[in-house]
PQR file with spaces between the fields and no chain letter, atoms N, CA, C, O and H, PARSE charges and radii, in Angstrom:
ATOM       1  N    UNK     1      24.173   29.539   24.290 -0.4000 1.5000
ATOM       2  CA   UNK     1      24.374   28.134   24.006 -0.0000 2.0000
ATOM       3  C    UNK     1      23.265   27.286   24.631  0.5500 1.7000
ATOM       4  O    UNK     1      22.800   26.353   23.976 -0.5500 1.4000
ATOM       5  N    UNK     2      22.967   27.465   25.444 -0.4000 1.5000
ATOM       6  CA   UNK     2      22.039   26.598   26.822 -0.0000 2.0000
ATOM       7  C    UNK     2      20.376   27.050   26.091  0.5500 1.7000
ATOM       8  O    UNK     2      19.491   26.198   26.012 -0.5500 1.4000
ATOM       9  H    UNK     2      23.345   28.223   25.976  0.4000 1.0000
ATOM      10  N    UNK     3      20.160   28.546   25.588 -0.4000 1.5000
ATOM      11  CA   UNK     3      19.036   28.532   24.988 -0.0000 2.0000
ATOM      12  C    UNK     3      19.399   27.285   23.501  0.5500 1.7000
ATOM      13  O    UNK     3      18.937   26.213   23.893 -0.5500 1.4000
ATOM      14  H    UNK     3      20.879   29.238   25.652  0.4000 1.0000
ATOM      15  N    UNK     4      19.801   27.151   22.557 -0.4000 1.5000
ATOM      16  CA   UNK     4      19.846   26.682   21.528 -0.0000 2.0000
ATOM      17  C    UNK     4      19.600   25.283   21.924  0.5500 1.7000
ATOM      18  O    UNK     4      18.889   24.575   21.211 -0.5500 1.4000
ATOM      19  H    UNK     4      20.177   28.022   22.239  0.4000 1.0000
ATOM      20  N    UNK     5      20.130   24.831   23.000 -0.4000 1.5000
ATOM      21  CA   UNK     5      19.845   23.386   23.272 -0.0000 2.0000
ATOM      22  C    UNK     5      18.539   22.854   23.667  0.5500 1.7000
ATOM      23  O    UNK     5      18.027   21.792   23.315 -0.5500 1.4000
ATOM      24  H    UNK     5      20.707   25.406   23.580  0.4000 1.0000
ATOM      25  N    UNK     6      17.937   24.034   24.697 -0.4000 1.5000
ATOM      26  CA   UNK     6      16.771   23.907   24.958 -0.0000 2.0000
ATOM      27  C    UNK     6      15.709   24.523   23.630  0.5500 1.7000
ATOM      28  O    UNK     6      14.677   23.854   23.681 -0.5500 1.4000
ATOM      29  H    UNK     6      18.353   24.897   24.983  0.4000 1.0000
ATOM      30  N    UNK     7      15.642   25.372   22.689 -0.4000 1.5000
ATOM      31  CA   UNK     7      15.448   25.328   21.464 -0.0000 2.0000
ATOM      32  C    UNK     7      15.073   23.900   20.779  0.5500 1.7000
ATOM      33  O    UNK     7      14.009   23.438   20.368 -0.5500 1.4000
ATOM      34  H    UNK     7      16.481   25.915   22.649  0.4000 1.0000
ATOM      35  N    UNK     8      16.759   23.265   20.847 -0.4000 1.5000
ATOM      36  CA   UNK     8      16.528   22.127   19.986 -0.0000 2.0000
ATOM      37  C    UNK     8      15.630   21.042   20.899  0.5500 1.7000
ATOM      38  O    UNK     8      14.529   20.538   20.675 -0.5500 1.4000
ATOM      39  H    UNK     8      17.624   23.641   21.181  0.4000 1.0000
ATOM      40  N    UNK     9      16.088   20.969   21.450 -0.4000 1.5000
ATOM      41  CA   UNK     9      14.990   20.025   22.273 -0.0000 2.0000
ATOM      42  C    UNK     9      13.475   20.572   22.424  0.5500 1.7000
ATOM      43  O    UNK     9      12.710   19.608   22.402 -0.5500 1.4000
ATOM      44  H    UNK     9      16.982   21.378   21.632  0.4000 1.0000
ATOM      45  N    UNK    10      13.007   21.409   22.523 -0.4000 1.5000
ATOM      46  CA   UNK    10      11.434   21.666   22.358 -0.0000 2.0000
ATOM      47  C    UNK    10      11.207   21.485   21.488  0.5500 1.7000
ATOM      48  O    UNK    10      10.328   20.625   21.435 -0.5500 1.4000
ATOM      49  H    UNK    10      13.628   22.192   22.541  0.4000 1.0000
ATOM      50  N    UNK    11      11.696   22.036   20.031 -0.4000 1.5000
ATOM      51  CA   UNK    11      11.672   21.209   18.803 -0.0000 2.0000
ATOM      52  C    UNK    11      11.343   20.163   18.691  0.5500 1.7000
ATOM      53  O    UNK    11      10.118   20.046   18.698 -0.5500 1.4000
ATOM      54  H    UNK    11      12.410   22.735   20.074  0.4000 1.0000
ATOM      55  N    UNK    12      12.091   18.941   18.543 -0.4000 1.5000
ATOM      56  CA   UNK    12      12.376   18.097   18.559 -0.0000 2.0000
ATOM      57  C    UNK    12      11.057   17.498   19.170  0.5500 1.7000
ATOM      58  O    UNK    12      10.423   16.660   18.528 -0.5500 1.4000
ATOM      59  H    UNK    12      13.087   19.036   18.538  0.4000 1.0000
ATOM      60  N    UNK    13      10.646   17.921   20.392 -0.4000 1.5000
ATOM      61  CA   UNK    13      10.131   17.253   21.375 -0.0000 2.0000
ATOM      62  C    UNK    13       8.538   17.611   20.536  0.5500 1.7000
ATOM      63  O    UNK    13       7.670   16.740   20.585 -0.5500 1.4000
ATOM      64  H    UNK    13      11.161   18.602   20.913  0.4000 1.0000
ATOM      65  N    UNK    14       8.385   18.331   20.130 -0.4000 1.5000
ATOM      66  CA   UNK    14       6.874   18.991   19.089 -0.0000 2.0000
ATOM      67  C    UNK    14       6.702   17.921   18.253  0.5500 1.7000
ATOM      68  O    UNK    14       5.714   17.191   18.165 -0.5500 1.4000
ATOM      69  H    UNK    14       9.091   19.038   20.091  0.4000 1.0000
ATOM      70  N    UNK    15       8.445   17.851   17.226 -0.4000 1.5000
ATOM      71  CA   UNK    15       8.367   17.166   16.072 -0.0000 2.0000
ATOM      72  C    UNK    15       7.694   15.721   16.516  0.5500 1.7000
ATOM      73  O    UNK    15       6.700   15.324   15.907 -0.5500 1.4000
ATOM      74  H    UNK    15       9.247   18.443   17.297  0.4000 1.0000
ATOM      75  N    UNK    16       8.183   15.057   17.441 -0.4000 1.5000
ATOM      76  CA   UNK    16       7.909   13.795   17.847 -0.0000 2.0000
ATOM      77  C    UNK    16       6.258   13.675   18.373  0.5500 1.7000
ATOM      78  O    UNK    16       5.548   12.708   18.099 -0.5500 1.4000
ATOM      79  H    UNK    16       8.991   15.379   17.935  0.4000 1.0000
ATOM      80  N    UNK    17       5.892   14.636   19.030 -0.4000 1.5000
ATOM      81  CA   UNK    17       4.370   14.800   19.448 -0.0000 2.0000
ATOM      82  C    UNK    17       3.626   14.767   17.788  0.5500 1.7000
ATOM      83  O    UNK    17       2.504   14.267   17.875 -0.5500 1.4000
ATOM      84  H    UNK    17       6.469   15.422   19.253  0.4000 1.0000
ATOM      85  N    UNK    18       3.894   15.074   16.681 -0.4000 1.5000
ATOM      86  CA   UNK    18       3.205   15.302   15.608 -0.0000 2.0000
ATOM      87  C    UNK    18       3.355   14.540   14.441  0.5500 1.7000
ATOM      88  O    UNK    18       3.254   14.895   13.267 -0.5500 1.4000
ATOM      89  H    UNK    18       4.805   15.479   16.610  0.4000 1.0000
ATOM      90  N    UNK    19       3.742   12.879   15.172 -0.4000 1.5000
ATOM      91  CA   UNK    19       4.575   11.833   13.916 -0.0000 2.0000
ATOM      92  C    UNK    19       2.631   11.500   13.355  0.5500 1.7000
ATOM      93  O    UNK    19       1.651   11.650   14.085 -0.5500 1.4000
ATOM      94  H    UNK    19       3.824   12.590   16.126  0.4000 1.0000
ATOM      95  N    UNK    20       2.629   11.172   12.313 -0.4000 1.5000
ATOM      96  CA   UNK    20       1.498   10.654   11.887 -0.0000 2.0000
ATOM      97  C    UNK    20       2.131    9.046   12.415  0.5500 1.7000
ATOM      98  O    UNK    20       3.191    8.472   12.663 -0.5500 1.4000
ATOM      99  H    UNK    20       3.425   11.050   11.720  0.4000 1.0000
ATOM     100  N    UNK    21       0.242    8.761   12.366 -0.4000 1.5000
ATOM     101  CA   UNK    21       0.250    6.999   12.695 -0.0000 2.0000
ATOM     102  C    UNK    21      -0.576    6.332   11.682  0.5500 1.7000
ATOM     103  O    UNK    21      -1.601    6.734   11.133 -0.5500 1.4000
ATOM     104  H    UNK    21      -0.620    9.227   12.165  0.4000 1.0000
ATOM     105  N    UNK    22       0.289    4.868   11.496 -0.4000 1.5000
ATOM     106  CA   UNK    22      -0.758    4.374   10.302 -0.0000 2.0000
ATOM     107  C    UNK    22      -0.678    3.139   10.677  0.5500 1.7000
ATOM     108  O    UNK    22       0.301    2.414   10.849 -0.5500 1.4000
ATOM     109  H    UNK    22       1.123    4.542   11.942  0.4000 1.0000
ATOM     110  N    UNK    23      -2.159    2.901   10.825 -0.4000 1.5000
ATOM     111  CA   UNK    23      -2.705    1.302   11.264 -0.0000 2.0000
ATOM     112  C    UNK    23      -3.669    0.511   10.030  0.5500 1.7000
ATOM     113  O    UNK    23      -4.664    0.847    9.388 -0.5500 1.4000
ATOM     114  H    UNK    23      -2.954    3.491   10.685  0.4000 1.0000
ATOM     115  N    UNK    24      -3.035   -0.385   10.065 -0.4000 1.5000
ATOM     116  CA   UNK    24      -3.435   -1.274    9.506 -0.0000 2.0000
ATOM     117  C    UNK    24      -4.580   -3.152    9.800  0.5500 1.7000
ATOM     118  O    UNK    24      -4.366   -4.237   10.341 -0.5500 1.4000
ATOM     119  H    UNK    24      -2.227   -0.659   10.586  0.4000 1.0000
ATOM     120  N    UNK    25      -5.379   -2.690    9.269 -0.4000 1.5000
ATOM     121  CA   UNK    25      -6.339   -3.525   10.590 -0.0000 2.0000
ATOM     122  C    UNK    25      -7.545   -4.277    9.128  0.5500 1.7000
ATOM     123  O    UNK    25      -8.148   -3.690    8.230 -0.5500 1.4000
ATOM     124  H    UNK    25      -5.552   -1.809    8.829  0.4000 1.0000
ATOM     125  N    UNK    26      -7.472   -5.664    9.463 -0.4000 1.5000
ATOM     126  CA   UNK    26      -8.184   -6.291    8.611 -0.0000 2.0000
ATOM     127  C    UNK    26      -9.468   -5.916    8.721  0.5500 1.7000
ATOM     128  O    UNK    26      -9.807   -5.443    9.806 -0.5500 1.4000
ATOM     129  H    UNK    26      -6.982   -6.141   10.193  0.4000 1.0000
ATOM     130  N    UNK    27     -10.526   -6.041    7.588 -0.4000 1.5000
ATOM     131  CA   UNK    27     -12.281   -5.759    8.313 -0.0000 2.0000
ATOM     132  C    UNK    27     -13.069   -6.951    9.058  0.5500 1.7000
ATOM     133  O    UNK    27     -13.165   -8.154    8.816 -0.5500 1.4000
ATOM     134  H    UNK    27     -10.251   -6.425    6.707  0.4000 1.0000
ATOM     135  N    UNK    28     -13.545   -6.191    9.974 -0.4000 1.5000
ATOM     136  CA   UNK    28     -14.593   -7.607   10.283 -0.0000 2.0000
ATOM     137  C    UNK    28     -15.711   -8.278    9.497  0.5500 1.7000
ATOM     138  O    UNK    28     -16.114   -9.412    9.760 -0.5500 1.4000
ATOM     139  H    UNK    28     -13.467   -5.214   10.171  0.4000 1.0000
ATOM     140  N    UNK    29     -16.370   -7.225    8.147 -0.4000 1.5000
ATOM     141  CA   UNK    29     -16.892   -7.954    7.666 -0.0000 2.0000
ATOM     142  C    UNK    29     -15.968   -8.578    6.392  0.5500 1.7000
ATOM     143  O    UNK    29     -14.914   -7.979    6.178 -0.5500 1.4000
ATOM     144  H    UNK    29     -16.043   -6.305    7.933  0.4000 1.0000
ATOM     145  N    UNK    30     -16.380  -10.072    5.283 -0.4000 1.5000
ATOM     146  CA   UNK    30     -15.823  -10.252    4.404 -0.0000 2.0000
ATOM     147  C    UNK    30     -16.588   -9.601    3.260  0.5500 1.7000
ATOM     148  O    UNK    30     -17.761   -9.432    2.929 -0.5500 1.4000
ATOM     149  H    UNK    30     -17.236  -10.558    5.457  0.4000 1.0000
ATOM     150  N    UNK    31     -15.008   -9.233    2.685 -0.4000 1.5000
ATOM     151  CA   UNK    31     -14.912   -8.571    1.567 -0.0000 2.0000
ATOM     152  C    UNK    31     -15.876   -8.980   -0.075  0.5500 1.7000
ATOM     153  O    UNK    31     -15.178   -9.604   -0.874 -0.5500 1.4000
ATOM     154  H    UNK    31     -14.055   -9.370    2.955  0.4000 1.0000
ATOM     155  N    UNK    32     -16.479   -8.854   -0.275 -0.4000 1.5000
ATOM     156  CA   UNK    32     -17.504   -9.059   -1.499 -0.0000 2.0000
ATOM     157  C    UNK    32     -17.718   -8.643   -3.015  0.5500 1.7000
ATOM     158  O    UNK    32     -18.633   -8.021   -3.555 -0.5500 1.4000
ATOM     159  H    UNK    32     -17.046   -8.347    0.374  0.4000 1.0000
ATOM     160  N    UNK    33     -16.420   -9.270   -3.568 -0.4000 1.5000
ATOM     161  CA   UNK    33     -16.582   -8.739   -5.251 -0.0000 2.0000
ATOM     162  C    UNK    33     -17.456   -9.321   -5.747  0.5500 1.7000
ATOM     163  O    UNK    33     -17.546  -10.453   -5.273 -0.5500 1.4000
ATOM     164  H    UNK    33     -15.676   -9.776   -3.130  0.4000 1.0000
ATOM     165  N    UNK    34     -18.511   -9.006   -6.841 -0.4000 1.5000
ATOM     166  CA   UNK    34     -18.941   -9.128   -7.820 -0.0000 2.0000
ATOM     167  C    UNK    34     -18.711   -9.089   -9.108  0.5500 1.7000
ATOM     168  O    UNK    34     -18.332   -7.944   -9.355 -0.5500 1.4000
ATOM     169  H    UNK    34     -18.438   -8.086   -7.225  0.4000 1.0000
ATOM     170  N    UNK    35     -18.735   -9.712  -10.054 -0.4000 1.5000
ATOM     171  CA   UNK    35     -17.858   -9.656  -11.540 -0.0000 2.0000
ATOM     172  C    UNK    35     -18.979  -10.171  -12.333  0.5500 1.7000
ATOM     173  O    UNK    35     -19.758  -11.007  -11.874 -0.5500 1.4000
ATOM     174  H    UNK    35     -19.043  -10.643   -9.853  0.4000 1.0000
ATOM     175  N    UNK    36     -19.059   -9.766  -13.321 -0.4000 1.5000
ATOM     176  CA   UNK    36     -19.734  -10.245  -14.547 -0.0000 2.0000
ATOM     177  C    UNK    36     -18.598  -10.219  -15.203  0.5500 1.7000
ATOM     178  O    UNK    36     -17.844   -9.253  -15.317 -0.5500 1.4000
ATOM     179  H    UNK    36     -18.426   -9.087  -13.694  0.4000 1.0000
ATOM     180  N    UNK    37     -18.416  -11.714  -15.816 -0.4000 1.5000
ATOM     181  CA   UNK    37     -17.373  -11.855  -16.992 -0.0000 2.0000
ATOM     182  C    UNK    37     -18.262  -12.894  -18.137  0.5500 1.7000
ATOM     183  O    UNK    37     -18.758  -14.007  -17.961 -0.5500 1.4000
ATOM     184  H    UNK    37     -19.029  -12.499  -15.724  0.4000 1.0000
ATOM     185  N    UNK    38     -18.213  -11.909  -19.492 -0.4000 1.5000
ATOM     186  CA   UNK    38     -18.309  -12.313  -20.615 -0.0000 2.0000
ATOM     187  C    UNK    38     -17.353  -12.820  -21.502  0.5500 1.7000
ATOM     188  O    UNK    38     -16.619  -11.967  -22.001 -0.5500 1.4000
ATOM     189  H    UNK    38     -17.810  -11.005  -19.635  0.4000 1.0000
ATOM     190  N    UNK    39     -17.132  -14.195  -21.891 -0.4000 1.5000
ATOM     191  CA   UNK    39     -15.925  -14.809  -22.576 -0.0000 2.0000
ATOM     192  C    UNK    39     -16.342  -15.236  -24.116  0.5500 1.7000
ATOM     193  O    UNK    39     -16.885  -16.341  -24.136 -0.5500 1.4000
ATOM     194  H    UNK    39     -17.728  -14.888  -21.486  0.4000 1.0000
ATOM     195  N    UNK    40     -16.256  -14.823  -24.971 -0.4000 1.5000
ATOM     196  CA   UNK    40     -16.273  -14.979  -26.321 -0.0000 2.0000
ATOM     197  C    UNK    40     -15.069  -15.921  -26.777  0.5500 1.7000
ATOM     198  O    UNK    40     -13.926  -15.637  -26.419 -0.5500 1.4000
ATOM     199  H    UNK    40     -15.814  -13.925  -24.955  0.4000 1.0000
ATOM     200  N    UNK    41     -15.333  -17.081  -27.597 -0.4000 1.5000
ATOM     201  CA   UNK    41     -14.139  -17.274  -28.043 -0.0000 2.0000
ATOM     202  C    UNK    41     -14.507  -17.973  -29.945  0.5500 1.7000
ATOM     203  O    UNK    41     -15.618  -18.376  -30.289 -0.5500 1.4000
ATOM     204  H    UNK    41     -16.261  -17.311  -27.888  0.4000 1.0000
ATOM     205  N    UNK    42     -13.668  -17.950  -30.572 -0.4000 1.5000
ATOM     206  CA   UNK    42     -13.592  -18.372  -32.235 -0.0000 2.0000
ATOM     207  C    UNK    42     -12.275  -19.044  -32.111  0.5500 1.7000
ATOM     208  O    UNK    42     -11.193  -18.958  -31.532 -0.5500 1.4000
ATOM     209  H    UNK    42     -12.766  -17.622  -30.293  0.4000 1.0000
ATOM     210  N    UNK    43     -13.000  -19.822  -33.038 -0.4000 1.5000
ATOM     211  CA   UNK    43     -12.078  -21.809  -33.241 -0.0000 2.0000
ATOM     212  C    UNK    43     -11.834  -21.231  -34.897  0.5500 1.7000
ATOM     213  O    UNK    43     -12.869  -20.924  -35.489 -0.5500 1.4000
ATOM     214  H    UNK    43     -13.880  -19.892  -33.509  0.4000 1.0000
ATOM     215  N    UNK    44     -10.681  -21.094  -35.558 -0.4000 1.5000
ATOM     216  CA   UNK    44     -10.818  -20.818  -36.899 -0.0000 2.0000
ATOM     217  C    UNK    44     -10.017  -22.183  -36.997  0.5500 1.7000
ATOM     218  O    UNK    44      -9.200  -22.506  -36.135 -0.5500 1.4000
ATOM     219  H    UNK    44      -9.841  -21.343  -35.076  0.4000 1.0000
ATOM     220  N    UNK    45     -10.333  -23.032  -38.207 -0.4000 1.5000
ATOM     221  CA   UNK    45      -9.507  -24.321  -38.443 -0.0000 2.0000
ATOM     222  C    UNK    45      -9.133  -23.707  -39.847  0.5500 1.7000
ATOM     223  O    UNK    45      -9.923  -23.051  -40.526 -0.5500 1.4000
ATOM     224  H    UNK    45     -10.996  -22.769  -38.908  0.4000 1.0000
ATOM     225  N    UNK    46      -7.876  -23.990  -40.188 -0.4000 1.5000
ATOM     226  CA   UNK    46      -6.994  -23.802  -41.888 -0.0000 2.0000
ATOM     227  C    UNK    46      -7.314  -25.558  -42.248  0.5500 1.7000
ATOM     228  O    UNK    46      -6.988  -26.264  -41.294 -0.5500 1.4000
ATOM     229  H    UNK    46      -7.235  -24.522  -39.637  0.4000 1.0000
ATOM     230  N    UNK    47      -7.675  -26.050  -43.002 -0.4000 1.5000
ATOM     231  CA   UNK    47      -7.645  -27.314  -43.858 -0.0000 2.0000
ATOM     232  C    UNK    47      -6.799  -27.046  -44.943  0.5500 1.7000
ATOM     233  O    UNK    47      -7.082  -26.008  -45.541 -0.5500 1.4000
ATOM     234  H    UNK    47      -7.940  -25.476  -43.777  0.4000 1.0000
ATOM     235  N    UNK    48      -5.768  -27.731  -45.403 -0.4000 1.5000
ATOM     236  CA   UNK    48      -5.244  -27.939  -46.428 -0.0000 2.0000
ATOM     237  C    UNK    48      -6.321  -27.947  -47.596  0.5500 1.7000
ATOM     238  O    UNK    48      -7.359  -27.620  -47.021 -0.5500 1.4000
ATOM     239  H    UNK    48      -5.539  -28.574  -44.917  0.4000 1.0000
ATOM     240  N    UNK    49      -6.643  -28.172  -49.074 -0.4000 1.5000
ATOM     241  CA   UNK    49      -7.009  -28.565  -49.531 -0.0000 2.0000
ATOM     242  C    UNK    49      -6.606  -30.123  -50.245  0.5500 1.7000
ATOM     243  O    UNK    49      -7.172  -30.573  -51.241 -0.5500 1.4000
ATOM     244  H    UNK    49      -5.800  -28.438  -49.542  0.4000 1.0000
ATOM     245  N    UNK    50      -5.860  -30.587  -49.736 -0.4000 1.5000
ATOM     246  CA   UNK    50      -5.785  -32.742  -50.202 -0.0000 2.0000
ATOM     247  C    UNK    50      -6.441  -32.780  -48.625  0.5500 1.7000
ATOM     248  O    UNK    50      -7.529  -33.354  -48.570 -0.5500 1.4000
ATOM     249  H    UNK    50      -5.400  -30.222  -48.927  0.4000 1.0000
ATOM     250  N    UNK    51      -6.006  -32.334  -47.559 -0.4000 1.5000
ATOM     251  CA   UNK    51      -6.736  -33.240  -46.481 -0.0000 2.0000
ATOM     252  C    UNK    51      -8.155  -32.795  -46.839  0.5500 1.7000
ATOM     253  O    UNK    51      -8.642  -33.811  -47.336 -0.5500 1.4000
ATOM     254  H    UNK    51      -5.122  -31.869  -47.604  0.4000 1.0000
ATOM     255  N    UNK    52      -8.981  -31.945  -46.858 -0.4000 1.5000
ATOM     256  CA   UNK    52     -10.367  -31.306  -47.415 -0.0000 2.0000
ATOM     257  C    UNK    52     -10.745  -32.311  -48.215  0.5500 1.7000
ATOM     258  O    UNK    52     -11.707  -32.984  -47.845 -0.5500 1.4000
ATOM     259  H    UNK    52      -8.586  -31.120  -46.454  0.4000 1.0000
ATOM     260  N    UNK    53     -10.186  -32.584  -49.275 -0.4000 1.5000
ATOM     261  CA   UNK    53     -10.751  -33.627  -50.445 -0.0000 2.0000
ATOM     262  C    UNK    53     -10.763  -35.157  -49.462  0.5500 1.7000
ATOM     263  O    UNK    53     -11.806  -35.800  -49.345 -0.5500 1.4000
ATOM     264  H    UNK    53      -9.404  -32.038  -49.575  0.4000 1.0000
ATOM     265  N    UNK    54      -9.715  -35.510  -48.936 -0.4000 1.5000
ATOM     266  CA   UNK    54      -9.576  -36.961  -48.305 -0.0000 2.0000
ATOM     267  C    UNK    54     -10.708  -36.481  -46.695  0.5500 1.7000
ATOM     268  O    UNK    54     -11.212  -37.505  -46.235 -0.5500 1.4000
ATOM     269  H    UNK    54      -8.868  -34.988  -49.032  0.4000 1.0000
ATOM     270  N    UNK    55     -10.908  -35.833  -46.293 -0.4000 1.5000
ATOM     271  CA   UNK    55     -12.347  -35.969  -45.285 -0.0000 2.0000
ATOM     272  C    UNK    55     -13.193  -35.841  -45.801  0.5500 1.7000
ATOM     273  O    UNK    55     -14.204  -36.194  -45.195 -0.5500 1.4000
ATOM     274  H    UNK    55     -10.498  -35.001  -46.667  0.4000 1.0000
ATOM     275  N    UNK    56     -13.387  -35.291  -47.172 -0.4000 1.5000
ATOM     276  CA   UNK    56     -14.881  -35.237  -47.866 -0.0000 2.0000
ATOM     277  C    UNK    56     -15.057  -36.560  -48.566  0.5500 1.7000
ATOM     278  O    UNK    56     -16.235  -36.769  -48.856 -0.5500 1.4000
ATOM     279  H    UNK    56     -12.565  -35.004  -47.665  0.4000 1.0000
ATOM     280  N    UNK    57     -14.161  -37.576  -48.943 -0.4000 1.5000
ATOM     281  CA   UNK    57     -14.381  -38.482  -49.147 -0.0000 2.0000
ATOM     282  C    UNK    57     -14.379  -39.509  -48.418  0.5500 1.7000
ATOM     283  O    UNK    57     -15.042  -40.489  -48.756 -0.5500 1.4000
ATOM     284  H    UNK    57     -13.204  -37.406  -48.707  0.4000 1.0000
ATOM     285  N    UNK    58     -13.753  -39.503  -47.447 -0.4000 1.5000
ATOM     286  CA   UNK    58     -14.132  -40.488  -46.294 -0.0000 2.0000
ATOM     287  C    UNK    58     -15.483  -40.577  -45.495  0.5500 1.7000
ATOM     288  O    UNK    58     -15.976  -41.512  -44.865 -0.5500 1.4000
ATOM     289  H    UNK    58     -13.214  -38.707  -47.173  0.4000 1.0000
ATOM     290  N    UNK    59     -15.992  -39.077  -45.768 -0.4000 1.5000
ATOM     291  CA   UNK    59     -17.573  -39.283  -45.249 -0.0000 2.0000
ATOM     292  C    UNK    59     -18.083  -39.200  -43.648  0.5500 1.7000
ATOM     293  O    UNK    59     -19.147  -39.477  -43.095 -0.5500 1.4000
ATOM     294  H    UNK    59     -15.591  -38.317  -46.280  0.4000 1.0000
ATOM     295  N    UNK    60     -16.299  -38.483  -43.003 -0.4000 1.5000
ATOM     296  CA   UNK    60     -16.264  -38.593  -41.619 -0.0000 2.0000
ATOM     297  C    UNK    60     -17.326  -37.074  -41.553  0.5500 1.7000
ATOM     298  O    UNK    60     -18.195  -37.100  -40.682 -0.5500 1.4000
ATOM     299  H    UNK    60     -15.434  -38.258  -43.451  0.4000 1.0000
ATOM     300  N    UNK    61     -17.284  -36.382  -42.040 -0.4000 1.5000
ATOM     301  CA   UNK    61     -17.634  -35.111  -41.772 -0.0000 2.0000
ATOM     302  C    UNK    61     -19.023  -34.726  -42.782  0.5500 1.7000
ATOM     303  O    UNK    61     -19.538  -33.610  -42.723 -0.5500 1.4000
ATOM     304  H    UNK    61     -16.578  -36.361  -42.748  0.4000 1.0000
């Protein structure tokens, strides 16, 4: 009985010696993205054809 306890406890006592550690630590230098962004964009307009006829005759366009 007295071995099993001391068993579990050396165990135990290993397991705890062998926890991983995880640190988390900001950098001292700042961080530096670069991006190239290309933005394309298309305007499609629908005209009726009566409004088409009434801006072609008004002469706005």
């Amino acid at each position: 009985m007295i071995r099993n306890v001391i068993a579990v406890m050396v165990v135990s006592s290993v397991l705890m010696g062998c926890s991983p550690t995880v640190r988390v630590q900001a950098p001292n230098e700042p961080i530096n993205i670069n991006l190239n962004v290309k933005i394309d964009h298309e305007i499609n307009i629908k005209v009726d054809k009566a409004l088409d006829n009434v801006i072609n005759k008004s002469g706005l366009y």
